[in-house]
C-alpha positions, 0 to 999 in steps of 0.5 A: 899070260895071266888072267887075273879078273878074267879066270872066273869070266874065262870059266863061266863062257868057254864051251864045255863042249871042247873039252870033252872033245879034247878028252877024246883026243886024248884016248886016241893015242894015249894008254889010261895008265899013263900020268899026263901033265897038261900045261896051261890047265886053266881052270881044270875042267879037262883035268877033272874029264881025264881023270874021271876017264881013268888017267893020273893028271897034274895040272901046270899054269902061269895063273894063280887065278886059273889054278885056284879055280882048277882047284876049286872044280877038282874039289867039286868033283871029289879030287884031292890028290891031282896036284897043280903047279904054278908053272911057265911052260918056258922052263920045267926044269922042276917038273918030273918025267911023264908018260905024256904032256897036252898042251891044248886050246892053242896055248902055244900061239900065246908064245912069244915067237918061234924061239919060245915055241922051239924052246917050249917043244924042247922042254916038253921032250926033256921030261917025257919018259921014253916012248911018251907022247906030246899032244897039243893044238895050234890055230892055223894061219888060215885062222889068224889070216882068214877067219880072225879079222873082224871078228866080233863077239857078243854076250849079255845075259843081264847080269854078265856081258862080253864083247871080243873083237879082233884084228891083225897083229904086228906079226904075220900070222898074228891077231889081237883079241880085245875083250871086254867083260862086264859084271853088274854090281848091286851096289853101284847099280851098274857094272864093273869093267874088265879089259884085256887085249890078248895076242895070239901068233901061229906060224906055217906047218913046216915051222912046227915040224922044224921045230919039233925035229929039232927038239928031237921028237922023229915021229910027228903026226898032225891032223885035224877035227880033234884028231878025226880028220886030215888037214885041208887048206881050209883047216882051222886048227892043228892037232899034233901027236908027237912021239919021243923014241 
């Protein structure tokens, strides 16, 4: 998925929160001495937390927009080694072996469909070392059929505006978020628009399991709350920590 216009929007409105709750995630299961290659980075904010918590990280994104402002937060923080790759996810066939690979902030359920997932797990198992672990989040189908429809989300601060509404996809288990930002412009004395329509598509547990199995990882655990509590009908998202052997 490229951002385009919407990496810097994307940047300035995400929760920093999550991130450091993502970091932690992270240190439940994986060793500071172990080099991560986190796909889908965006802008680099978790790259710069893990690195500062002691891990050698490479970054891989779609998005030349995501990646100049990862590099941008990397310099910021004083980084000038961590590199970044303008990767698809579908194919690494350029991408060393790593101790362990993150996928977060649902950026699986941007997927096509199940065979891209199936094919992006067995991608993912191919350049972990031996004994390396795959850390990665999805949206649940409670998400996408319980919580997602009409959801509506606002921002203006008087120089920057944001409107996110979703609804049902044409797929079960799927949404469409429509997004819309606004910048003020001086020169024209109102403001830019930007559009976007997002699609997201998550599918039922046993399809993810299937699916990591096949790809060959035997040893799969998946919880929820950052890795912090176990799954509930009710559960919103998806932690997975999934072992090569």
């Amino acid at each position: 998925m490229i951002y385009s216009e919407f990496a810097t929007f994307y940047d300035e409105l995400f929760d920093d929160e999550l991130y450091q709750k993502w970091v932690e995630f992270v240190k439940l299961s994986v060793n500071p001495t172990e080099a991560i290659l986190d796909l889908a980075c965006g802008t680099g904010k978790l790259l710069v937390l893990l690195k500062k918590a002691g891990y050698q990280v490479t970054g891989a994104d779609l998005s030349d927009d995501m990646l100049a402002i990862a590099n941008s937060h990397l310099l910021e923080a004083g980084d000038t080694e961590t590199q970044l790759l303008n990767t698809n996810m579908l194919d690494l066939s350029e991408i060393d072996k790593y101790g362990a690979i993150t996928c977060f902030d649902d950026s699986i359920c941007y997927l096509q469909d199940v065979d891209e997932v199936a094919k992006m797990f067995k991608e993912v198992y191919q350049h972990l070392e031996k004994g390396g672990q795959f850390l990665f989040d999805v949206i649940t189908p409670y998400q996408t059929d319980e919580k997602y429809p009409g959801y509506m989300y606002n921002f203006n601060d008087g120089e920057n505006a944001f409107m996110w509404t979703t609804y049902v996809g044409d797929f079960p288990h799927s949404v469409e978020h429509y997004l819309t930002f606004f910048r003020y412009n001086e020169i024209i004395n109102g403001y830019d628009e930007y559009s976007e329509v997002h699609h997201e598509r998550t599918y039922p547990l046993d399809v993810y399991l299937e699916a990591l199995k096949k790809s060959g990882f035997t040893s799969v655990e998946v919880s929820a709350n950052f890795g912090v509590e176990k799954i509930k009908d009710n559960t919103t998202r998806w932690f997975f920590r999934c072992k090569r052997d």
